[in-house]
C-alpha angles and dihedrals in degrees: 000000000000122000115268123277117209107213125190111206132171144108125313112272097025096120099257096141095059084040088055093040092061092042089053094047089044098047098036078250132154120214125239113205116232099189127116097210092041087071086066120096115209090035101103117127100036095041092054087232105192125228090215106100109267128162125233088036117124094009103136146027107269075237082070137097116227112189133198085248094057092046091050087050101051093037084063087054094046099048090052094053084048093061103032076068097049100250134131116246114224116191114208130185157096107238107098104193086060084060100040088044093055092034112042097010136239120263111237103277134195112261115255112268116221099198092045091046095054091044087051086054096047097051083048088054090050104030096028120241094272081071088054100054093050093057086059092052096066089043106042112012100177098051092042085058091058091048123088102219083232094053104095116184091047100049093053101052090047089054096041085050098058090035091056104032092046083225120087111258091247090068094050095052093055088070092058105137115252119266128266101190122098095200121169098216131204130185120197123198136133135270099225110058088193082062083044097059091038091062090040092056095037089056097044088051095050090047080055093056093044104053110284099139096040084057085057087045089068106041084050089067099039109110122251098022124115138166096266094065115111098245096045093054083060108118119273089024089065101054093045094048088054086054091049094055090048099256094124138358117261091266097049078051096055096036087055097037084056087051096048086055098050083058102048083061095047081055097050101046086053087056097047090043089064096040111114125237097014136168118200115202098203121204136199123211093278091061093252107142141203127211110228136168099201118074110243123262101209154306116346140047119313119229120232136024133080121308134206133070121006097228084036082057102052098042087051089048089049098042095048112024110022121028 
């Protein structure tokens, strides 16, 4: 069995990355991002890059495409270099199909097709996205029931899968291989949602006041890239590049940005609710935390579990019960 991987999850704006930061420099550790906007060079301030070390940060033009499987690739290399130093790999993020593609597998997919994927976007322009998901309902019932109809990119690649491969999306990702990863796996959020949104919307507003939009500004002017890239459809760069081309006014831009976010969260707490094996580490407004193996249900406090510092939390999970 492989040697055991440490992995931070949660929403964005839950505080992962300071509670990585003191695992790595508890454990001689080096931290892995996890995070599909991070890859992205010239995306700083929106995408709250840290100035902490981190790999798989910077990898890549923001005119690229950067895929789960080449994630999962370069996160294996990473990991081994990691080791072959001593030191102990911690993996931090909030994309969860990065972490589902290095610690459960993909199954072997069809390659994207440019022309099909401009001809699906083009019937989604005329017919609207609702027509789309329901196409994929006929095709692929189970993962059109996953996919929200407004959720685009998903709903493409689902669509172009089972186009392509002639077998709904959902078949193909049952054969996905066993894992071969042993990962002890945390995911930090807040109790409160209400706290949750607060931090989301103060840090959107600080990447504002620090250039953020300026950042997007020159993107916006570099050649070759256009809104339908990959890093520019990240939250917060979609939305100001929208502005830019005259689509909305700066505060339309910021109220759907905010918006964008909140869902991303939603997105990323339905993720982490169906993850196996988890442990939540659950905090109140003060930053105090509880250690919990049960997702939590709601708002509130959660019975049961350890309480005390989040960092504290995890080394005593991983010196008595885990390594």
């Amino acid at each position: 069995m492989s040697e055991p991987l440490l992995c931070i999850m949660g929403p964005t704006a839950s505080g992962k990355t300071d509670l990585a930061i003191s695992l790595a420099e508890a454990l001689n550790g080096e931290l892995i991002s996890v995070d599909s906007a991070l890859v992205y060079r010239g995306l700083d301030i929106g995408s709250a890059k840290p100035s902490y070390p981190h790999h798989l940060i910077d990898v890549c033009d923001p005119g690229e495409t950067y895929s789960a499987a080449r994630f999962a690739s370069d996160a294996r290399r990473v990991i081994g270099e990691v080791r072959a130093r001593g030191r102990f790999p911690i993996l931090v993020g909030g994309t969860m199909l990065y972490f589902r593609a290095l610690l459960q597998g993909l199954a072997p997919m069809p390659a994207a097709d440019p022309e099909l994927r401009e001809q699906l976007e083009a019937r989604a322009a005329a017919e609207g996205w609702p027509a789309l998901h329901e196409e994929l309902r006929r095709l692929d019932p189970e993962s059109a029931s996953r996919i929200h109809p407004r959720h685009s990119q998903r709903l493409l690649r689902a669509l172009e899968v089972c186009l392509l491969s002639d077998q709904p999306l959902s078949r193909l990702h049952a054969r996905t291989p066993a894992p071969r990863w042993r990962a002890h796996c945390f995911a930090l959020a807040p109790v409160a949602r209400a706290v949750l949104h607060e931090r989301i919307e103060l840090r959107l507003d600080r990447m504002l006041a620090g250039g953020f939009l300026e950042e997007v500004r020159n993107l916006h002017r570099s050649e070759g890239l256009h809104a339908k890239l990959p890093a520019l459809r990240s939250v917060g760069y979609r939305q100001l590049w929208a502005h830019l081309e005259g689509e909305y006014d700066l505060a339309t831009a910021r109220t759907r940005a905010l918006a964008a976010t909140r869902q991303l969260a939603k997105r990323q707490f339905t993720w982490l609710r169906k993850w196996p094996d988890l442990n939540w580490i659950l905090t109140d407004a003060e930053g105090s935390a509880l250690l919990s193996r049960n997702a939590p249900g709601g708002e509130g406090d959660v019975p049961g579990g350890k309480r005390g510092n989040p960092s504290d939390l995890v080394l005593n999970y991983l010196r008595t019960d885990a390594m």
